[in-house]
N, C-alpha and C positions, 0 to 999 in steps of 0.2 A: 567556804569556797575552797575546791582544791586546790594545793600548792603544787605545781607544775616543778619545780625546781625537785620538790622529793620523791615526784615521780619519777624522773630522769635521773636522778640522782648527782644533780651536776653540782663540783665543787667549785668555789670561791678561789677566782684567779690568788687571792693571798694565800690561798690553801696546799697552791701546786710546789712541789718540791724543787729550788733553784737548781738544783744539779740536773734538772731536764730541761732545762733551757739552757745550759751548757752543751750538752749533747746533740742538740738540735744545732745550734749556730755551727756545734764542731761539723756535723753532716751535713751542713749546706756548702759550707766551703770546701769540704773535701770536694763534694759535688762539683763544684762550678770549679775547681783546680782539675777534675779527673777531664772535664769540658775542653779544659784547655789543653792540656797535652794531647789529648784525640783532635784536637784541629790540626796543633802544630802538627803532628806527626803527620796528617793527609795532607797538609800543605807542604811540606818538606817529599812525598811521594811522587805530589803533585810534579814537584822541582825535577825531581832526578827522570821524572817521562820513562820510556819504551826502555828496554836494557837494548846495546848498541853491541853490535855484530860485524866481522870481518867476511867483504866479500868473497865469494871463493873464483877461482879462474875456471869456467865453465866452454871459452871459447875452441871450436875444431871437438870436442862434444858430441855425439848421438844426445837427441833431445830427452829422449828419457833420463839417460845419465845427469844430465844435466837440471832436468826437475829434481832429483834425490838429493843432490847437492846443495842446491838451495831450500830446498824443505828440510835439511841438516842446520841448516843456518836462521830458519823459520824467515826464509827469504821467499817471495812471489814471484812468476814472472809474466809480462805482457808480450808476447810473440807477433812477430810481422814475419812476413815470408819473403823471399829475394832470387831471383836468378842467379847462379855464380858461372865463373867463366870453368870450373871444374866439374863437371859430372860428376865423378867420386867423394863430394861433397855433400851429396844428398840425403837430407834429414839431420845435418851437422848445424851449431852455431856457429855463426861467421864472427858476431859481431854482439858486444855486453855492453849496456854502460847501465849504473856506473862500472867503471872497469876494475880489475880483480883487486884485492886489497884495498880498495876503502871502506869505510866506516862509516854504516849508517845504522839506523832503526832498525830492529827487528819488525817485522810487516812490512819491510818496505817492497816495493815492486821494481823488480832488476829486468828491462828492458832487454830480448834477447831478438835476434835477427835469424831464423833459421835459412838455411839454403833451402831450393823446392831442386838442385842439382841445375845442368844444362838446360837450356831454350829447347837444345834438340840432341839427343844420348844415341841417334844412331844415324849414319850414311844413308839417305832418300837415294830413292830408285830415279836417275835422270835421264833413262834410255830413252830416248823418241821425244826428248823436250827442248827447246830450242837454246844454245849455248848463252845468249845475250840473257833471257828472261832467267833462266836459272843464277847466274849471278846476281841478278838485281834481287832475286827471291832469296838467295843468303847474307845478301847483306840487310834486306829487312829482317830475318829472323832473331839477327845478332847484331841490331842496332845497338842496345842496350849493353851488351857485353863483350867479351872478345868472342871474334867470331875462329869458330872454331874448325870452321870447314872453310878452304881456300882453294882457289881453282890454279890450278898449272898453267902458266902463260910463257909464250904461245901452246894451245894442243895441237894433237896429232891430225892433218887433214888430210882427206883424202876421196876422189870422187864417191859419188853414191846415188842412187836412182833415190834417196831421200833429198827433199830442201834442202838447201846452202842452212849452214847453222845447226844445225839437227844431233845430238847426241848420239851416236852411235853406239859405245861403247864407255865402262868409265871404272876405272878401279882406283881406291879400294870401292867392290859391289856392296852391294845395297842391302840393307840390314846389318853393314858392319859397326860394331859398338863402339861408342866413342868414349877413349881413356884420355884422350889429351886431343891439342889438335892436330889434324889430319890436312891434305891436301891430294885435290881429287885432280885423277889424269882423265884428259877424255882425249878421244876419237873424233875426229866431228866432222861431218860430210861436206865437200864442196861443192854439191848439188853436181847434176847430172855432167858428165862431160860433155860439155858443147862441142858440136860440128864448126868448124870453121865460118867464117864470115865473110862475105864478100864486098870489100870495098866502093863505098857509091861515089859516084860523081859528085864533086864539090866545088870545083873551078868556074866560075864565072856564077856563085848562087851571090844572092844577097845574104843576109845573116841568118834572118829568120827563116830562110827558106836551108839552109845549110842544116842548121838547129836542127829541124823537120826529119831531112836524111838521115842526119846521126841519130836521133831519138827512133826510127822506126828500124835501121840497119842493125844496130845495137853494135856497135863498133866503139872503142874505144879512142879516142881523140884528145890533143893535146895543140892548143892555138899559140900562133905568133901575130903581132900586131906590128903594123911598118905603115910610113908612108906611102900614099902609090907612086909609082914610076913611070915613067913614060906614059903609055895607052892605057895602064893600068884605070879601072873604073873604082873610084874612091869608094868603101864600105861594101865593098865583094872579095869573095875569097878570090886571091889572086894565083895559089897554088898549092899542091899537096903531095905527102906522098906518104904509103904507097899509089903509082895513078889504079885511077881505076879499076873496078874487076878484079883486084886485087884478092886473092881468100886467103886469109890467115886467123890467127888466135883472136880471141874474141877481147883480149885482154892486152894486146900488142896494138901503142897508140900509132892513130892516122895522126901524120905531121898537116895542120891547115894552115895557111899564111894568108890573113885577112889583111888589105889593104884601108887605113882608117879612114873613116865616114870626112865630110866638108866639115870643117866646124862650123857652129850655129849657136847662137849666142842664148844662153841661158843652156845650154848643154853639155852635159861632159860627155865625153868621149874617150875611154882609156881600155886595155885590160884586166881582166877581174883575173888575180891568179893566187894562188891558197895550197900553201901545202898538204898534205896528207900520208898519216901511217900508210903502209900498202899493205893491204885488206888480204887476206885468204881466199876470197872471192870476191866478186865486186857487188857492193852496197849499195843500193836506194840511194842517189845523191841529187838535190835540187836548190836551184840557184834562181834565191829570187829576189824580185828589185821593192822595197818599202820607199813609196813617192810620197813629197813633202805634204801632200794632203793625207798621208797615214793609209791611200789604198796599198794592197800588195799583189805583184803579179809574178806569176814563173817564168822566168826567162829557160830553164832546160830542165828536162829532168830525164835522167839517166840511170842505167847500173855501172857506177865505177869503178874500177880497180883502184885508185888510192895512189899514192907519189905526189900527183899535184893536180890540182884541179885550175884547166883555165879557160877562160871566155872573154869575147870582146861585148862590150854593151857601150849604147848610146844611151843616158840618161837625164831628167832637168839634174839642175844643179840644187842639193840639198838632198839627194834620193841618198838609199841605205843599200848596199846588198848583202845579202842574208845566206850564206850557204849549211844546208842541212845533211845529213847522214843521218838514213833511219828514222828521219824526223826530227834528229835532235841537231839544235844549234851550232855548230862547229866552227863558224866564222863571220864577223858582223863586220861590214868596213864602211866605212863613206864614199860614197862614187869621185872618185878622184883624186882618193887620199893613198 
């Protein structure tokens, strides 16, 4: 039978020479020592993380300059964009964090704000737009920031076959660049010169019917409230002046003296009177009565010149009156108060 061993010619473990089994234990250890120090040293690499870098001051910056800067630094940036109250700030950083000189990671991402400049970089053209709306329209523009375009108050008035309100003229003109802020002069029409007015009869009207005259005459008027006197008829106009037929400025008040109403119980009875700037020309103004059940009715409605606004009213008790200019609220009182 063949012997397999002399085939292969394999020696007898007593055979193999001790100094190779020395060598071999020497090479396992070194192995598993060479093991160890390649851990420790990835775990000590581990420790020390990203090499840590000095922010640089990038703010007030062109944003290119400011990418080079931090790509020097092996810094990133995340960018938002912003309105600024300066024009000449456009395509600048405003705003870094973290902010310049501290110490972070390299990779890290340095949040930068650039300006997009001004809301608005030039003077709008306002010839032919009405003085109120154009206000309201620069102050929505520059909610957000300072506004930078301011209107001249009061401007220049002056008659004009244009609307009352109406921008005639306005410097600095239109397409001028804006470097800082500006503040615009305008011109602004008084609407046509009116023809005199001829004073109506008002003595002996009841109120509403007085109301009636002045709202169709367009005359300017200005009430007294008194007891009546003598023959006097309680809640009639008892006297005016100028009398009658009178023609003058549309804007010069008719003196009325109303005699006050009986009193009746659940009623007030008083004068409603309200001061007022004095307008450039006279305004859309309407006076009206809010009743405890929440309806609401006009007691007048006029163009006034402004000084003071006054009326008698008979009301229940609990009513609101409401005086408006242009629609807007100008004056909220208790009937009686």
């Amino acid at each position: 039978m063949m012997d397999f061993r002399s085939l292969f010619n394999f020696r007898k473990l007593d055979e193999i020479d001790p100094r190779h089994y020395r060598t071999a234990i020497i090479a396992l250890v070194g192995l598993i020592a060479l093991m160890a120090v390649s851990g420790l040293l990835a775990f000590f690499l581990a420790l020390r993380g990203e090499e840590q870098t000095l922010v640089p001051d990038v703010t007030d910056l062109e944003l290119s300059t400011a990418l080079i800067k931090l790509q020097e630094k092996e810094l990133y940036p995340r960018i938002s964009l912003r309105f600024s109250e300066n024009p000449e700030t456009r395509g600048r950083i405003l705003e870094q964090d973290p902010p310049p000189g501290a110490i972070v990671k390299a990779g890290r991402r340095i949040a930068l704000v650039v300006s997009r400049g001004a809301v608005q970089d030039r003077v709008g053209d306002y010839v032919g737009q009405n003085l109120d709306e154009v206000k309201i329209h620069l102050q929505t523009v520059f909610g957000s920031t300072r506004q930078l375009i301011t209107v001249m108050d009061p401007p220049v008035y002056k008659y004009d076959k244009n609307p009352a309100g109406t921008i005639l003229e306005q410097s600095p003109g239109p397409d001028t660049e804006l470097t800082g802020p500006v503040e615009l002069a305008f011109i602004v029409s008084r609407g046509p010169e009116k023809a005199r007015v001829k004073v109506p009869e008002l003595s002996g009207l009841a109120l509403a019917a007085a109301i009636k005259e002045i709202e169709k005459s367009g005359v300017a008027f200005r009430f007294e409230m008194r007891p009546a006197a003598g023959k006097e008829t309680p809640g009639t106009v008892v006297a005016q002046l100028p009398v009658p037929g009178t023609l003058q400025d549309a804007v010069t008040p008719v003196t009325v003296v109303y005699a006050a109403p009986a009193q009746v119980e659940g009623v007030v009875s008083a004068l409603f009177s309200q001061p007022l700037p004095e307008y450039p020309y006279p305004l859309k103004a309407t006076l009206l009565a809010e009743k405890p059940d929440g309806s609401m009715t006009p007691l007048i409605t006029v163009e006034h010149p402004g000084t003071i606004f006054t009326l008698p009213y008979a009301l229940p008790e609990g009513s609101v009156l409401v005086l408006q200019v242009l629609n807007r609220v100008v004056a909220r009182v208790e009937a009686g108060k």
